[in-house]
C-alpha positions in Angstrom: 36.2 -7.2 27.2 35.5 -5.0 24.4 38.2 -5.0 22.6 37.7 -9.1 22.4 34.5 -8.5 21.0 35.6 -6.4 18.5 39.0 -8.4 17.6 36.5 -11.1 16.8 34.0 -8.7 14.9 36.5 -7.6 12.6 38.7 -11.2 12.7 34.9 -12.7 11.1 34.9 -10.0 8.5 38.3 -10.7 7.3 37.7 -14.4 7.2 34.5 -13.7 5.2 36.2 -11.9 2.7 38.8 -14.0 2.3 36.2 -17.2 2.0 34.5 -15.0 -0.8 37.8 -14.3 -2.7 39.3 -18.1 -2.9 36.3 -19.4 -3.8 35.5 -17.0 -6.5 39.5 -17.6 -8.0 38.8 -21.3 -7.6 35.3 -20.8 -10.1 37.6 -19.0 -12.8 36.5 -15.5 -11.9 38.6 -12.9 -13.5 37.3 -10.0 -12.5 36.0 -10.0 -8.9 34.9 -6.6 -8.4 32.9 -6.9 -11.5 28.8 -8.4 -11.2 28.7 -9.6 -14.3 32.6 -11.2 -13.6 33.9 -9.7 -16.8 31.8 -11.9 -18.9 31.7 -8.9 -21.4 28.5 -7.5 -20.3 30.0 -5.1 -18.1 32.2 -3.1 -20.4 35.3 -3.2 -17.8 38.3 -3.9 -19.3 39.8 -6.4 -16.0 43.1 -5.1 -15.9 43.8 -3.1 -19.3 44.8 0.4 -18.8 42.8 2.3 -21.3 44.6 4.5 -23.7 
């Protein structure tokens, strides 16, 4: 029984995360990792290797 519990504990989290991720890609996020969403405040580069 507790292994069901926490298949569905970790089956929520997953599901979360993936509901976070498709709707931050359907707003235009570039940068999801990013607070400010790579808006140029942060000072991230999204992507760029740095030389």
């Amino acid at each position: 029984m507790e292994n069901v519990i926490i298949i569905a504990v970790i089956a929520t989290v997953i599901g979360l995360a993936g509901r976070y991720l498709y709707r931050a890609k359907k707003r235009g996020v570039k940068c999801i990792g990013c607070p400010s969403g790579c808006g140029g405040k942060c000072g991230c580069h999204c992507g760029k290797s740095d030389p």
